[in-house]
C-alpha positions in Angstrom: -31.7 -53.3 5.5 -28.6 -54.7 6.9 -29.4 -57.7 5.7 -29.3 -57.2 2.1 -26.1 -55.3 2.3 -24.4 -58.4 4.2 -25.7 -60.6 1.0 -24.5 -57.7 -1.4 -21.0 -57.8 0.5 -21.4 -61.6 0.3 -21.8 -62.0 -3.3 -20.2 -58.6 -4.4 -17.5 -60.4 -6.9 -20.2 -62.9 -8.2 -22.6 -60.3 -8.9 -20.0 -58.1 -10.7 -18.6 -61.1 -12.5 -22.4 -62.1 -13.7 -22.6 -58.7 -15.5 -19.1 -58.7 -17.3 -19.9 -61.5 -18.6 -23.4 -59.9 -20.1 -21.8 -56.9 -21.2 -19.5 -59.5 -23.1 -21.9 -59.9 -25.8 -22.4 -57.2 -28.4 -26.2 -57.4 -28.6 -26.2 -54.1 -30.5 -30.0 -54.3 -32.1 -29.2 -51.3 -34.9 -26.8 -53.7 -36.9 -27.9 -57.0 -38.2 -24.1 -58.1 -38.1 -25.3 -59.0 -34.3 -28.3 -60.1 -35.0 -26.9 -63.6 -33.6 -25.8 -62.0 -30.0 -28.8 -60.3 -30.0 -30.2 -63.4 -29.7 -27.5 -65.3 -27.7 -28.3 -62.7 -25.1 -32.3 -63.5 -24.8 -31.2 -66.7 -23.8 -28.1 -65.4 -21.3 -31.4 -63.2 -19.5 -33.9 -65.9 -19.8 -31.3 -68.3 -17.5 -30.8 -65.8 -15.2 -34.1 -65.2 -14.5 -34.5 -69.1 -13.9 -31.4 -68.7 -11.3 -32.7 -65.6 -9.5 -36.4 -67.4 -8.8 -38.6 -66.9 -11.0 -40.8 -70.1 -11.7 -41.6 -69.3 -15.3 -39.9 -68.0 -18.1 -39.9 -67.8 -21.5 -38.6 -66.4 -24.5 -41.3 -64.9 -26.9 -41.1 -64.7 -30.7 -42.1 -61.1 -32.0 -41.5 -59.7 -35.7 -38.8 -58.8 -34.0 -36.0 -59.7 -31.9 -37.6 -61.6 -29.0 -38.7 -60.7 -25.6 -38.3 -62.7 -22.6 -40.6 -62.7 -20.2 -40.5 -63.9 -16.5 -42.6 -64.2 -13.5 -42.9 -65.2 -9.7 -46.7 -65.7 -8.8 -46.6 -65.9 -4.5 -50.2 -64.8 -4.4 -52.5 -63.7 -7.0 -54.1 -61.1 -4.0 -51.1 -59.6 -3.2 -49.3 -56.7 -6.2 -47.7 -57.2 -8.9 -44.9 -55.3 -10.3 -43.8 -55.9 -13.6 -39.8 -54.8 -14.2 -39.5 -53.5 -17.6 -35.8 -53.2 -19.4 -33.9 -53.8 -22.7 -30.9 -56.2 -23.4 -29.9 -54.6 -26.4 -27.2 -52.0 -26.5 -25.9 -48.8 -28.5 -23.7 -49.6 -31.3 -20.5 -49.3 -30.0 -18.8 -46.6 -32.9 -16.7 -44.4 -33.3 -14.5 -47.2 -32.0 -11.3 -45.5 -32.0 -12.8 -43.1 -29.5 -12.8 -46.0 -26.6 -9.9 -46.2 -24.3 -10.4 -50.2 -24.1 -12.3 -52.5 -26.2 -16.3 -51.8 -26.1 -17.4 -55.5 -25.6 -14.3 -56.6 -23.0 -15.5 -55.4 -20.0 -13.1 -53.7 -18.0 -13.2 -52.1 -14.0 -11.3 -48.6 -13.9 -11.4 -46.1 -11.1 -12.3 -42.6 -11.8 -12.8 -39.4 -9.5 -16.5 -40.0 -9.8 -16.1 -43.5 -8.8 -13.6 -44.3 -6.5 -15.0 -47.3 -6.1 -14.6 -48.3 -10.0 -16.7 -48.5 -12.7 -17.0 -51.3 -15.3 -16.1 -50.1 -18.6 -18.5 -51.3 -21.4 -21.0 -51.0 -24.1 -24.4 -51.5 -22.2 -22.7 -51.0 -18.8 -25.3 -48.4 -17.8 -27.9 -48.5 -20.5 -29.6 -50.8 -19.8 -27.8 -54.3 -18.8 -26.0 -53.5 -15.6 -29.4 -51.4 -14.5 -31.9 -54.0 -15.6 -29.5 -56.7 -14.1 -29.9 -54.9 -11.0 -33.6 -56.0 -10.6 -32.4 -59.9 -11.4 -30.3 -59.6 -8.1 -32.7 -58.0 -6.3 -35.0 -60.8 -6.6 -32.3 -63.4 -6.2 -31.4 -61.7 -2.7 -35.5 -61.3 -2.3 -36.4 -65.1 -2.6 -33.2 -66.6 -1.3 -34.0 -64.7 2.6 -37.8 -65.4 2.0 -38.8 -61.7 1.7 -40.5 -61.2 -1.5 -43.5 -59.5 -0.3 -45.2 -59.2 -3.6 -45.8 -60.9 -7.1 -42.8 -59.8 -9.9 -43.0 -60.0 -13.7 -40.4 -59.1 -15.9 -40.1 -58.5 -19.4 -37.2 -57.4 -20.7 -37.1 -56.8 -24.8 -34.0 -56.5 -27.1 -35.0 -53.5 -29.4 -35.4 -50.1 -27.4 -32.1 -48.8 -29.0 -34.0 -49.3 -32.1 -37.5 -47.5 -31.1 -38.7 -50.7 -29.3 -40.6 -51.7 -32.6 -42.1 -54.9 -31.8 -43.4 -54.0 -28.1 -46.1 -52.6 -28.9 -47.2 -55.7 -30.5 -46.0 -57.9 -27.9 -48.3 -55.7 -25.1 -51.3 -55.3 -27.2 -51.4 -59.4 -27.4 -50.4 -59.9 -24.0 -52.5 -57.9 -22.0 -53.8 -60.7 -19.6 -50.1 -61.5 -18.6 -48.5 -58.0 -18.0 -51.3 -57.1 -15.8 -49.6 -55.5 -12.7 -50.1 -52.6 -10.2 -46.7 -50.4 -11.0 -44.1 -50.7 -14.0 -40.7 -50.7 -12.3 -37.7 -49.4 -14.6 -34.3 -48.5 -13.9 -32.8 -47.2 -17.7 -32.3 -43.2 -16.3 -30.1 -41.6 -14.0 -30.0 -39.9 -11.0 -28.1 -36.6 -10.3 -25.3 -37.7 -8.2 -24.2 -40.5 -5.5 -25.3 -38.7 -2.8 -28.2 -36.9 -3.9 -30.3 -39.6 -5.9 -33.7 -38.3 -7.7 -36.5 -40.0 -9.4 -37.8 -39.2 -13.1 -40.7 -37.8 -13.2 -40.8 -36.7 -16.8 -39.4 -38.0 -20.3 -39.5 -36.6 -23.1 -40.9 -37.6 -26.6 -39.1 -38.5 -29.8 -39.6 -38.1 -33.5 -36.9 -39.4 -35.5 -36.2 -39.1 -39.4 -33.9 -39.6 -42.1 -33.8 -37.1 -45.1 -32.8 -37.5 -48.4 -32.0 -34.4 -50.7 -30.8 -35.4 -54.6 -29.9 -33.0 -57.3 -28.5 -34.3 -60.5 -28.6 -38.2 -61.5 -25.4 -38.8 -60.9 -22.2 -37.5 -59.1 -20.9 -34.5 -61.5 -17.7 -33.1 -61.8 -17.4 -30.0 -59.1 -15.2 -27.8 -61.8 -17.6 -28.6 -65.5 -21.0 -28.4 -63.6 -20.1 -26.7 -60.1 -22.5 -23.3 -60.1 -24.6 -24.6 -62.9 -26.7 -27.1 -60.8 -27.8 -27.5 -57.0 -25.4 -28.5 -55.4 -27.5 -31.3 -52.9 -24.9 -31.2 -49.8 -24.9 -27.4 -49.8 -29.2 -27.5 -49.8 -29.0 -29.4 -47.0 -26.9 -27.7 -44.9 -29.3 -24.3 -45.6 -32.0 -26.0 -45.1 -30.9 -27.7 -41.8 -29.7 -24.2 -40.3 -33.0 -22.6 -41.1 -34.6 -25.1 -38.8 -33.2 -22.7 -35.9 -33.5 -19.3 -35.9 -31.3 -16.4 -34.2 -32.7 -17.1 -30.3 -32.4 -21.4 -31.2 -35.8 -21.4 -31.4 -37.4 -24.2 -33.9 -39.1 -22.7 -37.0 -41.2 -25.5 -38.1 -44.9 -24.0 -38.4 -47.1 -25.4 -35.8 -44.1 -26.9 -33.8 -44.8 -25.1 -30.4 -48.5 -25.2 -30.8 -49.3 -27.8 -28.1 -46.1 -27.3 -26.0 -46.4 -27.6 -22.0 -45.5 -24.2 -20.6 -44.5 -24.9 -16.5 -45.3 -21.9 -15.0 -42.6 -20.1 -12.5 -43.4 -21.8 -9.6 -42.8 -25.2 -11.4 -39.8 -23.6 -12.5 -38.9 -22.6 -9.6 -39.2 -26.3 -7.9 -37.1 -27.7 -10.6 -34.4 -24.8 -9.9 -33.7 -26.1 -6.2 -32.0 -29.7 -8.2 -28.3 -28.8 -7.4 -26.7 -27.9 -10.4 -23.1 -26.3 -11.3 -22.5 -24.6 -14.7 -19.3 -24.6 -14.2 -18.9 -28.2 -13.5 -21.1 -29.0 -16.4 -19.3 -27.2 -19.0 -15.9 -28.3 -17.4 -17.0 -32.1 -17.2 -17.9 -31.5 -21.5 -14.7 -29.0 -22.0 -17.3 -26.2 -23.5 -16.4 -22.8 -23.8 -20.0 -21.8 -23.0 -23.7 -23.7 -23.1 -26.2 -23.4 -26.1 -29.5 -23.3 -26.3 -33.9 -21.5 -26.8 -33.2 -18.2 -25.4 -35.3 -17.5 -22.1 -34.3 -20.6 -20.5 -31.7 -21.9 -18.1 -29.4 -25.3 -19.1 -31.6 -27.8 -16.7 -34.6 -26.5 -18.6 -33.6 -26.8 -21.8 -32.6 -30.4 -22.2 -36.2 -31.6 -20.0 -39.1 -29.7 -20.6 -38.1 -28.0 -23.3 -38.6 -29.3 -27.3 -35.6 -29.9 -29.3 -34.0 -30.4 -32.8 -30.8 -32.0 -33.4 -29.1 -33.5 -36.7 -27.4 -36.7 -36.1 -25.7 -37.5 -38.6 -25.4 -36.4 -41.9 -23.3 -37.6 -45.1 -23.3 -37.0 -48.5 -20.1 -37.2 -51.4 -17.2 -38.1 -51.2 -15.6 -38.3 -47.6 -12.2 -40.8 -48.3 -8.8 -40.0 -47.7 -7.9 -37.3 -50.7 -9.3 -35.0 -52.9 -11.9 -36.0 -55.0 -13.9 -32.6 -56.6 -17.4 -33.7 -57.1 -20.7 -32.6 -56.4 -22.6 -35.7 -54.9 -25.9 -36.4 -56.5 -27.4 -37.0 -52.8 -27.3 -35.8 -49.5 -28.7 -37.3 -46.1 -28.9 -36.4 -42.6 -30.8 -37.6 -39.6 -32.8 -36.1 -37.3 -34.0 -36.0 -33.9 -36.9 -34.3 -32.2 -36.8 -34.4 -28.5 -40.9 -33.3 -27.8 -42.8 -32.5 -24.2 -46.1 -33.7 -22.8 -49.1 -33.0 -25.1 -46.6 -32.9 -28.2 -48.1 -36.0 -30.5 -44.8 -37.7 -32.1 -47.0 -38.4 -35.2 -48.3 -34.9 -35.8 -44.5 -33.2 -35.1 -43.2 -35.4 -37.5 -46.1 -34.5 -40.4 -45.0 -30.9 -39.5 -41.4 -31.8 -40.1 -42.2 -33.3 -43.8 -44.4 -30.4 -44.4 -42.4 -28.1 -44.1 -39.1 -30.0 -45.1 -40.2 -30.0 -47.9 -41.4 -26.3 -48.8 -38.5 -24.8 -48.1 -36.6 -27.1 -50.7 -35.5 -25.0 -53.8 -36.0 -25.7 -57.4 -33.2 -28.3 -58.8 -33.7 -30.6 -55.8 -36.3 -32.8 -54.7 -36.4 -34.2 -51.2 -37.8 -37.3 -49.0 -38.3 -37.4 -45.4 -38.5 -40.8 -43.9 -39.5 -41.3 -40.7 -38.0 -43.8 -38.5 -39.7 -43.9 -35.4 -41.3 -41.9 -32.1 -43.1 -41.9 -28.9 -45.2 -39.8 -27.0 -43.5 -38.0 -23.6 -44.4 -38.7 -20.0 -45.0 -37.2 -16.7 -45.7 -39.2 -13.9 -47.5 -37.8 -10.3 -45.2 -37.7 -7.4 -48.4 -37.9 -4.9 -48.6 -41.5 -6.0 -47.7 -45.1 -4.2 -45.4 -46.1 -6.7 -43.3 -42.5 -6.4 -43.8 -42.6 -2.5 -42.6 -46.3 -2.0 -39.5 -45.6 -4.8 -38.7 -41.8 -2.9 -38.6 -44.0 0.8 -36.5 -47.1 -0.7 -34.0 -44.3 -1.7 -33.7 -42.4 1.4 -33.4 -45.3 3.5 -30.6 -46.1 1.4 -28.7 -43.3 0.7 -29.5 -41.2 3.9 -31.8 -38.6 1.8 -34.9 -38.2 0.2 -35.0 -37.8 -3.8 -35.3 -34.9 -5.7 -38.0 -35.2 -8.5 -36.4 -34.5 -12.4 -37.5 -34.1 -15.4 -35.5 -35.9 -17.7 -34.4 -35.2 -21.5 -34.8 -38.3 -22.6 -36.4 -40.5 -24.4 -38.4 -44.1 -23.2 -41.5 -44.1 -25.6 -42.6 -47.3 -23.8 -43.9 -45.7 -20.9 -46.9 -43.5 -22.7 -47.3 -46.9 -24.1 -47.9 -49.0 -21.1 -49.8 -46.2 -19.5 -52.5 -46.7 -22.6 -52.4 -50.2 -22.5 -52.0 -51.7 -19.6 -53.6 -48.9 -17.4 -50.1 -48.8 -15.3 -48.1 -46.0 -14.2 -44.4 -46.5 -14.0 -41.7 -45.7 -11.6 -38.5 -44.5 -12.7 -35.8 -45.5 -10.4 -32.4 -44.6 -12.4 -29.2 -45.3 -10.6 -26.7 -44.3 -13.6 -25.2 -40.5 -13.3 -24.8 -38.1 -16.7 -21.0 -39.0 -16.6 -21.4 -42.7 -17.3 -21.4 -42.0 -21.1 -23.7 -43.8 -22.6 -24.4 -43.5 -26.2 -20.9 -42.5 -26.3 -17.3 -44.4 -26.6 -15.9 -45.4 -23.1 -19.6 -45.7 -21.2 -19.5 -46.9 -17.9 -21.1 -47.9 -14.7 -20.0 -47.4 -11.5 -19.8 -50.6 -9.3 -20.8 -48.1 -6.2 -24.5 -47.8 -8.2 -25.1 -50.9 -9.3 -24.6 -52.5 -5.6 -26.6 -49.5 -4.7 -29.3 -50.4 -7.1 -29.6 -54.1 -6.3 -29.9 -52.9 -2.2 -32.6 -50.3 -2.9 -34.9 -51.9 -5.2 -36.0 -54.5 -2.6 -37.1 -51.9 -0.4 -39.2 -50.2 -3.2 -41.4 -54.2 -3.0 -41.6 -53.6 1.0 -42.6 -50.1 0.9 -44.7 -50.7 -2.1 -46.9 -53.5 -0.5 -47.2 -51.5 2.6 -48.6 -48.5 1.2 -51.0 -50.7 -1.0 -53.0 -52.0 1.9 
């Protein structure tokens, strides 16, 4: 242990200065503005692969942007863990909301992080975490300690539903084939109290269209004559919640997880301040399904949550029209045993029978993926849970988390693996969000745990 934080010390500056220079490059997959950088990065991560070790890389074609994959074969008998992450980010809008720009990189101290935090788009999700695990080898085969076989791939389109993996895995079966998925793209719940995901979510997303008349119409000659399509919308969207926040959709609960209390109860003992939650947000109160607590509510329970929505005319001005089109999107965060594909025929369904006469509506889904729950009794969790404590001084806490990595359910069906969630980002690092960070404290932390995870790993495999 002490001697992977002497060469973290050592190479501190180097290792930060590595990952500015990443985070330099907008490789924001949603917007095909970037589609270059998207691109330029592939390369940036396939040559740092080839510095860190690996003895073959490569960067493969898809329909989509391209994954690069990477190995380091010691021997074939001894495990393999194959390091998943993305190199695409979030686009970076509403960009008046950042305090400095989203693609220069810049350190800041906060009360969180003392220490600093780099300032970026992709800081935390997922470049400085997935860079993490190219250190960790460097350090790894520069002292000779590599105890295992690696693999990485690492794809540039999860911010965008990870479209192409599937294709890539399903054709590439042969050379994934590992003994644990390693991923660090979640959090942990604070600095000094690290957990491991044990849970994810599920997501169906969708766009909706609602049009009235064939054209936009003048709000005074034609306004309480016709449907008006942004006011439809916005009744139609409310009555997807009713008085206790619960979701209306038909059918939607039907194959929901209940934990029982005792679960519940397990969950409860995750140290957790209302007060500091609502503070850190500047909410008056929380929100949410009646008959459950915060913690519960944005992990293992279902949600439904517009995005965005538009619609008219939203310039500087007046400008008194009724639009002939409305849209919104819309976002379905679903639990184990909740089928993406089914929730989202539930949503059209009924989307659509509860549109009135003088509109007509079109749901088009975007993408989904199934949710996740991993055992804690297994190697993987046991090696991850001992490389934390012997870094931070305490076991982890198993979470559930709200999110989202439809990947996982994926590898699990085809390539037989389970994976190991080792987040090192906190909730306050932003991301999605203008001004997302990562504090230079958790990415050295990362890059000195995740070797012990190989150690540990190995030993409990024999």
């Amino acid at each position: 242990m002490e001697n992977i934080k002497a060469y973290v010390q050592e190479h501190k500056e180097r290792f930060i200065n590595e990952l500015i220079e990443l985070l330099k490059i907008p490789s924001v997959s949603a917007d095909t503005a970037y589609s270059h950088d998207v691109f330029e990065t592939a390369d940036t991560v396939k040559a740092s692969l080839e510095k860190a070790g690996c003895d073959f890389v490569e960067i493969c074609d898809t329909p989509g942007y391209p994954i690069v994959y990477g190995e380091k074969i010691i021997d074939p008998n001894l495990p393999t863990v194959l390091v998943y992450g993305h190199y695409d980010v979030q686009p970076p809008d509403p960009m008046e909301l950042w305090t400095s720009p989203p693609f220069e990189p810049v350190i800041k101290k906060t009360d969180i992080h003392p220490e600093g935090a780099i300032f970026a788009r992709g800081a935390c999700d997922d470049k400085g975490q997935m860079y993490m695990h190219v250190k960790a080898l460097e350090y790894m085969v520069q002292s000779n300690t590599l105890p295992c076989n690696v693999k990485f791939m690492i794809e540039g389109e999860e911010e965008i539903g990870s479209k192409s993996l599937s294709w890539f895995v399903e054709r590439n079966q042969e050379k994934l084939k590992n003994d644990v998925i390693l991923i660090s793209d979640t959090g942990m719940i604070s600095n000094q109290q690290p957990s491991i995901t044990t849970g994810l979510r599920g997501l169906s997303y969708v766009e909706v269209e609602v049009t009235g008349p064939n054209r936009d119409l003048h709000s005074g000659l034609y306004g309480g004559a016709v449907a008006n399509p942004i006011n439809v919308l916005a009744k139609m969207i409310a009555s997807l919640h009713d008085e206790n926040n619960h979701i209306t959709i038909p059918g939607f609960y039907d194959n929901v997880e209940e934990l029982s209390l005792e679960e519940r109860a397990e969950m409860a003992k995750a140290p957790f301040s209302l007060e500091k939650y609502k503070n850190a947000l500047q909410l008056n109160d929380v929100y949410g399904e009646k008959g459950y607590v915060t913690n519960e509510r944005n992990s293992i329970r279902p949600t439904l949550d517009v995005n965005g929505i538009w619609g008219g005319y939203t310039g500087e001005g007046a400008k008194t029209v009724i639009a002939s089109k409305a849209f919104a999107k819309i976002s379905m965060r679903l639990v184990p045993n909740q089928d993406w594909e089914e929730i989202t025929e539930l949503f059209t369904k009924h989307f659509n029978s509860i549109a009135p006469a003088g509109v007509t509506v079109l749901v088009k889904p975007h993408h989904g993926g199934q949710g996740y729950v991993t055992p804690i009794d297994s190697i993987g969790y046991k090696a991850a849970n001992m490389a934390y404590a012997e870094t931070f001084g305490v076991p982890a806490i198993p979470v559930r988390s709200g999110g989202s990595i439809p990947i996982v359910a994926l590898f699990e069906k085809e390539l037989k693996s389970k994976t190991i969630l080792m987040g090192f980002g906190l909730d306050s690092d932003a991301i999605h969000s203008p001004n997302e960070h990562f504090g230079i404290f958790n990415y050295l932390k990362g890059i000195e745990t995740i070797p012990l995870f190989y150690k540990y790993f190995v030993e409990l495999s024999k």
